[in-house]
C-alpha positions as CSV (number, residue, x, y, z in Angstrom):
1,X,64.8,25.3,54.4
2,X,64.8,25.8,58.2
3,X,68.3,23.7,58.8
4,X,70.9,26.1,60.2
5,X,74.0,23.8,58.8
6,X,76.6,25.7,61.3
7,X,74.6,25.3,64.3
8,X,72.9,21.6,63.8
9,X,75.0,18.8,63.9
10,X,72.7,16.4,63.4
11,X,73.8,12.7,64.6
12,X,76.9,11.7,65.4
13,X,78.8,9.0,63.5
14,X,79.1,7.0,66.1
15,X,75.8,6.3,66.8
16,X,74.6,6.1,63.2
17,X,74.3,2.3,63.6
18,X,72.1,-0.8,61.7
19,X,71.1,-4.4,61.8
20,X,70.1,-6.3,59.2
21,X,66.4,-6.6,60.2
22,X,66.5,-2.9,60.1
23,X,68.6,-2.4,56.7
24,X,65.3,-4.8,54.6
25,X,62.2,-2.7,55.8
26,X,58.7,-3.5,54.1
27,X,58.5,-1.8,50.7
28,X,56.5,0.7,49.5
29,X,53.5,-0.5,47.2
30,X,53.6,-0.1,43.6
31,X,49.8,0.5,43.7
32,X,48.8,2.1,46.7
33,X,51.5,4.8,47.6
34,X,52.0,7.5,45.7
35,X,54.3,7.7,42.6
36,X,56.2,10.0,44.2
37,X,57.3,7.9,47.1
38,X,59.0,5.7,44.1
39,X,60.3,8.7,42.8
40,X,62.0,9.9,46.2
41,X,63.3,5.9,46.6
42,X,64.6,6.2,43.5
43,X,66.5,9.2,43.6
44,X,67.6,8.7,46.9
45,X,69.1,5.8,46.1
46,X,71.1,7.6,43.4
47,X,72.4,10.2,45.8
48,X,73.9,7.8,47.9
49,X,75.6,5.8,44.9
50,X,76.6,9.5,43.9
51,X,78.1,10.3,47.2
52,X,80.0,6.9,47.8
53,X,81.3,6.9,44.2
54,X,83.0,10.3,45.2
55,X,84.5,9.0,48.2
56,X,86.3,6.4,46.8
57,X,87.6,8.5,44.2
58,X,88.4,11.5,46.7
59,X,90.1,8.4,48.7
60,X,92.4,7.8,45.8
61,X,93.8,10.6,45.7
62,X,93.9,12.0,49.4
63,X,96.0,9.6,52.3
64,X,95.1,12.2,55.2
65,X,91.1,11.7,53.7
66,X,90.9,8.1,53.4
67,X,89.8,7.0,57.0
68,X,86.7,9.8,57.8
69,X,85.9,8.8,54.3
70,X,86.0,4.9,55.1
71,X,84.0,5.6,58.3
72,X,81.0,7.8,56.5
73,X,81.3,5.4,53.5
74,X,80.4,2.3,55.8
75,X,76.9,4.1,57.0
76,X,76.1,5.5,53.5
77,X,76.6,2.1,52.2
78,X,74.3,0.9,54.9
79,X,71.6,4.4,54.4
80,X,71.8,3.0,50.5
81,X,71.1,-0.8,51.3
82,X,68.3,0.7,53.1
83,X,66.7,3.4,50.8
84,X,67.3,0.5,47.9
85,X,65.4,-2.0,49.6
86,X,62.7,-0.4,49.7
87,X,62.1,-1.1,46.1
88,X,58.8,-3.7,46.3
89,X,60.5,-7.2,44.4
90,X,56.7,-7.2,42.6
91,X,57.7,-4.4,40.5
92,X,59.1,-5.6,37.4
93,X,62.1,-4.2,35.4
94,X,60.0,-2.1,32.7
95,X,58.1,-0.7,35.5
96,X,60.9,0.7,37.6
97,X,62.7,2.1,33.8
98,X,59.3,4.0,33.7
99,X,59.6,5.2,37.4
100,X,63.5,6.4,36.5
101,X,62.5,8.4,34.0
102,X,59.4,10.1,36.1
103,X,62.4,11.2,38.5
104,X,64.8,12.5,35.5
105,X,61.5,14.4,34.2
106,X,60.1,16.2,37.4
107,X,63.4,16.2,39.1
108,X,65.0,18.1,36.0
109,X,62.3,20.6,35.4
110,X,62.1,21.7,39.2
111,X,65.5,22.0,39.3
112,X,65.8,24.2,35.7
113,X,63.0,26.5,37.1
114,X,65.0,27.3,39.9
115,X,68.7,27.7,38.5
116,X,69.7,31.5,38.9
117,X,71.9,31.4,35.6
118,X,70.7,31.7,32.5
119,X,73.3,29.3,30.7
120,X,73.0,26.1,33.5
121,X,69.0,26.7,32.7
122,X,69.8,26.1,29.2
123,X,71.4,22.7,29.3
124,X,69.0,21.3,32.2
125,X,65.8,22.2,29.6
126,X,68.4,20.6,26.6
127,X,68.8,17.4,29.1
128,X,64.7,17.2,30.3
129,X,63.4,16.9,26.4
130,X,65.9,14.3,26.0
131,X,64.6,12.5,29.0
132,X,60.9,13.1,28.3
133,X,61.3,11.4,25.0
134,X,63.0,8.6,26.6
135,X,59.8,7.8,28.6
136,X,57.4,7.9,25.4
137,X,59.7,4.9,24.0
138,X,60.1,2.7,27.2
139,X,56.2,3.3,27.4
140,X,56.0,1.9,24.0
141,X,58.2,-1.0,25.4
142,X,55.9,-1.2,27.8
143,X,52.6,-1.4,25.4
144,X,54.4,-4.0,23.0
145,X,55.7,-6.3,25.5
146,X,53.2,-6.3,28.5
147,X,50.1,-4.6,26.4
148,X,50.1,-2.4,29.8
149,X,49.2,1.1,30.3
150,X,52.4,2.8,32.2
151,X,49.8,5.3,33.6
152,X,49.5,2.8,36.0
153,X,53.0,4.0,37.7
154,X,53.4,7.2,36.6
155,X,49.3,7.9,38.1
156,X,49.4,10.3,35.3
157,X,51.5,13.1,36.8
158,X,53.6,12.8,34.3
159,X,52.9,13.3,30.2
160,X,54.0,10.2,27.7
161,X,54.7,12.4,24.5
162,X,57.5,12.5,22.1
163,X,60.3,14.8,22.9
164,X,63.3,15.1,21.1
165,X,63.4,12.2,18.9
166,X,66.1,9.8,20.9
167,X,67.4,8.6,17.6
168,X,69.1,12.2,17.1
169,X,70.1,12.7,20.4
170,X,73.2,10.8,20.0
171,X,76.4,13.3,19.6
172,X,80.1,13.3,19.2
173,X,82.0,13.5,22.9
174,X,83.1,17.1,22.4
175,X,79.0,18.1,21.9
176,X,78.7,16.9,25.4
177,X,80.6,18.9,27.2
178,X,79.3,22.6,29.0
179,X,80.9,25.8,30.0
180,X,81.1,25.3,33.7
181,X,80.5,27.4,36.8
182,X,82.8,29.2,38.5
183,X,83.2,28.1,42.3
184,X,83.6,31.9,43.6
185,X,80.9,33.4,42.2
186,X,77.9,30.9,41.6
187,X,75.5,30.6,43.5
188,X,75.1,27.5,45.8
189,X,72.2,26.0,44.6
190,X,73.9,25.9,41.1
191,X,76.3,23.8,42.8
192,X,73.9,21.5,43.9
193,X,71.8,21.5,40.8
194,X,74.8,19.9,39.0
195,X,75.4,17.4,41.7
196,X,72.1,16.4,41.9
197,X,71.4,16.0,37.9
198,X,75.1,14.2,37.8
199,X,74.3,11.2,40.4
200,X,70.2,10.8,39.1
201,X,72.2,10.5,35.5
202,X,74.6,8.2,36.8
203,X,72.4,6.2,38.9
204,X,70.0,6.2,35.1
205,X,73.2,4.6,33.3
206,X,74.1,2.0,35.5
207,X,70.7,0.8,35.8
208,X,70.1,0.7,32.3
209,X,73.4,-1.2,31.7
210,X,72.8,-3.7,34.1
211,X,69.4,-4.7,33.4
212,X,69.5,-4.7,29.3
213,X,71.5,-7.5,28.9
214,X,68.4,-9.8,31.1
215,X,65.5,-8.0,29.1
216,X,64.2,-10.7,26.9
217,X,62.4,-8.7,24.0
218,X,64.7,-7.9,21.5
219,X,64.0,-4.9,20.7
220,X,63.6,-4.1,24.1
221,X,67.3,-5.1,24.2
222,X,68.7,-2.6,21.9
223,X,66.3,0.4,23.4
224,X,68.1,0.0,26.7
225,X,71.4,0.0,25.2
226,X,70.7,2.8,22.9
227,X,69.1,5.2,25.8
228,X,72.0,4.0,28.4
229,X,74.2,5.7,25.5
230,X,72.5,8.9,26.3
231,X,72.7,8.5,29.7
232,X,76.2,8.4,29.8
233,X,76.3,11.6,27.5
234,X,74.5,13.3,30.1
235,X,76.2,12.4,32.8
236,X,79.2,14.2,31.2
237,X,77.0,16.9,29.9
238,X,75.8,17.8,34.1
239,X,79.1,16.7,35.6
240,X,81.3,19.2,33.1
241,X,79.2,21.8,34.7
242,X,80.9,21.7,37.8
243,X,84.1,23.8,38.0
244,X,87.3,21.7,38.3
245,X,89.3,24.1,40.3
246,X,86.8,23.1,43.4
247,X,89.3,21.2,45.9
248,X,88.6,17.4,46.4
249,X,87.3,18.9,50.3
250,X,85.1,21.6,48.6
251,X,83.8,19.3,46.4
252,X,82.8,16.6,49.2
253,X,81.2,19.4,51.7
254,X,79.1,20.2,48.9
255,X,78.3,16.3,48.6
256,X,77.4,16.3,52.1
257,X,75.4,19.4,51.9
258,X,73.4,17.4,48.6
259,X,72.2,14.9,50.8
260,X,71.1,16.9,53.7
261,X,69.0,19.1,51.3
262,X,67.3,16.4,49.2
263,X,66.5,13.9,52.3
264,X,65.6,17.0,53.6
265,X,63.6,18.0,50.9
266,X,62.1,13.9,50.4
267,X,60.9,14.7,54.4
268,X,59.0,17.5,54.0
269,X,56.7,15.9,51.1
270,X,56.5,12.2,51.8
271,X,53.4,10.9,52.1
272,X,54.1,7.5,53.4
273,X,54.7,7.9,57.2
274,X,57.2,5.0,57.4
275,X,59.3,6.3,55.0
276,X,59.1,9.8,55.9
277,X,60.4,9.2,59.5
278,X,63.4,7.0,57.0
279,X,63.8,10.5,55.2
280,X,64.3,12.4,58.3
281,X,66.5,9.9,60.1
282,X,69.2,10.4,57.4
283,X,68.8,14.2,57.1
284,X,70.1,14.0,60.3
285,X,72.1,11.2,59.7
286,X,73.9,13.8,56.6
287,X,74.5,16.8,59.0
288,X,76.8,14.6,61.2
289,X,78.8,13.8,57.8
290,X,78.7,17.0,56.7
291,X,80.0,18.3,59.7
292,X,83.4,15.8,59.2
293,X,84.0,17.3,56.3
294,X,83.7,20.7,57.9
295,X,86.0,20.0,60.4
296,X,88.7,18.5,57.4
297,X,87.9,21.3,55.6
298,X,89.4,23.6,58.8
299,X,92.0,21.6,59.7
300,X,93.9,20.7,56.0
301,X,92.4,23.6,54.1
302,X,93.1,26.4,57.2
303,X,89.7,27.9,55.3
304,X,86.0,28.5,57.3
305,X,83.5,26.3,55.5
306,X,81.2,29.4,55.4
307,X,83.5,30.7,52.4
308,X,82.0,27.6,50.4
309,X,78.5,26.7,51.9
310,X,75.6,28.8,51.7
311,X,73.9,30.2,55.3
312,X,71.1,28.8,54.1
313,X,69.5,25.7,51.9
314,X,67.3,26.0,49.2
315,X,63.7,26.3,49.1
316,X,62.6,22.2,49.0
317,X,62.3,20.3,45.9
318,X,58.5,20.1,44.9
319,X,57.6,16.5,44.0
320,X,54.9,17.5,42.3
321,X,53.8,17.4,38.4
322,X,55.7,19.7,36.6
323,X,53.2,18.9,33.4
324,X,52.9,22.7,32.2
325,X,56.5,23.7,32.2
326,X,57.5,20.5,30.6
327,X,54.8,21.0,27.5
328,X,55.9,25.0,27.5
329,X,59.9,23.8,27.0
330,X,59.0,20.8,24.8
331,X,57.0,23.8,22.7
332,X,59.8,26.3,22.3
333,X,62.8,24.0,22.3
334,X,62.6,20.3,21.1
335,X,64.3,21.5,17.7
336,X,67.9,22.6,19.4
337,X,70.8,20.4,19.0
338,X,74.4,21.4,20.2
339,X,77.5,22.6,19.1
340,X,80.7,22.2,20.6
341,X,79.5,23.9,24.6
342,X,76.3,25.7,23.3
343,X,72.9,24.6,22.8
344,X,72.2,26.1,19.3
345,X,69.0,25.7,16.7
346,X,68.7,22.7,14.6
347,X,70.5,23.8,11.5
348,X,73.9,25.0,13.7
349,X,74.1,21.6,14.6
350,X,77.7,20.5,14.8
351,X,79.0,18.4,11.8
352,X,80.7,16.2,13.8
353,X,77.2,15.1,15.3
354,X,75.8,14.6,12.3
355,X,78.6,12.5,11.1
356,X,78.9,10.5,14.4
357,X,74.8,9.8,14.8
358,X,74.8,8.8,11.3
359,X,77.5,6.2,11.8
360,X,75.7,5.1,14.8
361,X,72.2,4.8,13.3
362,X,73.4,3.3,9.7
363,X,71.0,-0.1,10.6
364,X,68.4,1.9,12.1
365,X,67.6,3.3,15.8
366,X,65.7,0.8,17.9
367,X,63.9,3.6,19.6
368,X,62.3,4.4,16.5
369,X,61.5,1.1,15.8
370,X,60.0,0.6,19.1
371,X,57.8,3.5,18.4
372,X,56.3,2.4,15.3
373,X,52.4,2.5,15.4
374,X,52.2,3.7,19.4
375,X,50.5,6.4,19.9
376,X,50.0,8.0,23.5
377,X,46.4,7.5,24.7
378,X,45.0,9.1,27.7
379,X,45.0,7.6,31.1
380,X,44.0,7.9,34.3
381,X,44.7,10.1,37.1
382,X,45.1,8.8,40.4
383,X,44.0,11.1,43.2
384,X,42.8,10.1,46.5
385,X,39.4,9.5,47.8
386,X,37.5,12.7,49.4
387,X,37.0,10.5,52.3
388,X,40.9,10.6,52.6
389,X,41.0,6.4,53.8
390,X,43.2,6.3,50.9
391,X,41.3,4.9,48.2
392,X,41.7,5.9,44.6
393,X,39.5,7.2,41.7
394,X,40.1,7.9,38.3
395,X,39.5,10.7,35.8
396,X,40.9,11.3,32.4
397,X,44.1,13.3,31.5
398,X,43.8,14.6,28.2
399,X,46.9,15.3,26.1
């Protein structure tokens, strides 16, 4: 993207200031915007989450750290409230589970067609089946509890097919972890790959575990807390990827340099004006943090950033369908398991997964049960009127 890091500082802390009429904004519509505005709500909120999570640990464990970190903390907190909010209060708990996994779907296949090394590739395709297959239940969820057609939020960009089965997903803590990068030598958007995947993961988990314990179905209870158990496996699967020897200060510029390129990225495609002036504010807003760490980095590292950040970002995420790659990978990999660090072919499975999911599944899997007698129909795609006044049609998506 056209952001020269080094040169643009984007806003200064200082000025990076709210009020609370400004913090709640008017939502975005569940009906009338574009799925993908949820999609960038959603995952923007993550990001944020992500990024103050880290500060607070990074805060921990660095005294000279903790008061530029308290200082950006207090205006992501405030960027969060903001990007949060602009969930609408009409969309109901089922309906924003279906919009999570939309994001882990597209977000995870852009990002795997775009990862330089072979390996990382690998274990984001290994992660996106799993996800898919989450959707195809929760739709199910959706069908038994509400009788409802989720291609009413998903406006059909995305598929609702079985992936890998969630009930064999589940895997013993040492099948979880990856071989990492290495900090010297791979390439920065690898880096932010894993960041990326790591906080949409988290974001997934915590969601998951705090709303299944309100969900009133009870089977509907037990599917959240069985697919919040994978969650967490793949936040450890996507954060092992990261290469421990990173410094805390490496480690937070490249947090910084996360936020600037995916509100960055949110900008260029958002289709809501409102929201997209919201995306651009904070890119900006990100560069002026980003630039605090910088200036740590020089000071208590004696090190030039430009030895850890790349000249340049990314080209921008494409919220966009990622339908044919998703059906290609689902084709040629939904049999693979893993063993130990590798993703392997179903009968190299690790024993110690088989064992563990065994244990786990002894009175059943409720995302089997959930799943009994659904069966994906097509829906309707929702594409905008030629007349462009932002009216919809339908036409049918065939599987």
């Amino acid at each position: 993207m056209a952001i020269d890091i080094f040169k643009e500082r984007g806003v200064s802390l200082e000025k990076q200031e709210f009020d609370w009429k400004e913090l709640v904004q008017i939502p975005y519509s569940k009906l009338d915007d574009d799925a993908f505005t949820r999609v960038r709500v959603i995952l923007m909120n993550g990001i944020e989450a992500e990024s103050l999570r880290f500060k607070h640990m990074c805060a921990r464990f660095n005294e000279q750290l903790q008061l530029p970190l308290a200082q950006i903390r207090r205006a992501e907190q405030h960027q969060q409230t903001l990007v949060n909010w602009l969930n609408p209060p009409d969309q109901n708990v089922i309906e924003t589970t279906i919009g999570y996994e939309q994001v882990a779907i597209e977000l995870t296949a852009f990002l795997a067609q775009n990862e330089p090394d072979p390996y990382l590739k690998q274990v984001m395709d290994f992660g996106l089946l799993e996800d898919f297959d989450h959707m195809y239940r929760y739709s199910a969820l959706m069908d038994r509890v509400e009788g409802r057609d989720p291609n009413t939020i998903l406006q059909c960009y995305t598929d609702i097919l079985p992936g890998r089965p969630t009930s064999v997903e589940h895997r013993a803590p040492e099948d979880d972890l990856r071989v990492h990068y290495e900090k010297v030598t791979a390439a920065p958007v690898s880096k932010l790959n894993a960041l990326i995947l790591t906080a949409a993961e988290t974001q997934t988990h915590d969601y998951y575990m705090n709303v299944g314990p309100t969900y009133a179905d009870p089977i509907g209870r037990q599917l959240y807390a069985e697919i919040a158990s994978i969650e967490e496996q793949h936040v450890t699967q996507y954060e092992s990827l990261m290469d421990p020897k990173e410094t805390w200060i490496e480690k937070w510029m490249m947090v910084e340099l996360m936020e600037v390129y995916t509100y960055a990225s949110c900008a260029a495609q958002e289709s809501n004006p409102r929201i997209k002036s919201i995306w651009r504010r904070f890119a900006e807003y990100e560069l002026g943090h980003l630039h605090i760490a910088m200036d740590c980095f020089r000071k208590l590292e004696k090190r030039d950033p430009a030895e850890v950040l790349p000249a340049t970002l990314p080209e921008p995420i494409d919220f966009s369908s990622q339908r044919k790659y998703v059906r290609e990978t689902l084709r040629m990999q939904v049999d693979f398991r893993a063993n130990g660090r590798e993703i392997v072919p179903r009968d190299e499975e690790s024993q110690a997964s088989i064992v563990y999911r065994e244990r786990l599944n002894r009175a059943g899997s409720p995302s089997e049960r959930v799943a009994a007698g659904y069966k994906w129909r097509p829906g309707t795609e929702l594409a905008p009127m030629p007349n462009g006044d932002g009216q919809r049609v339908t036409r049918e998506v065939s599987p």
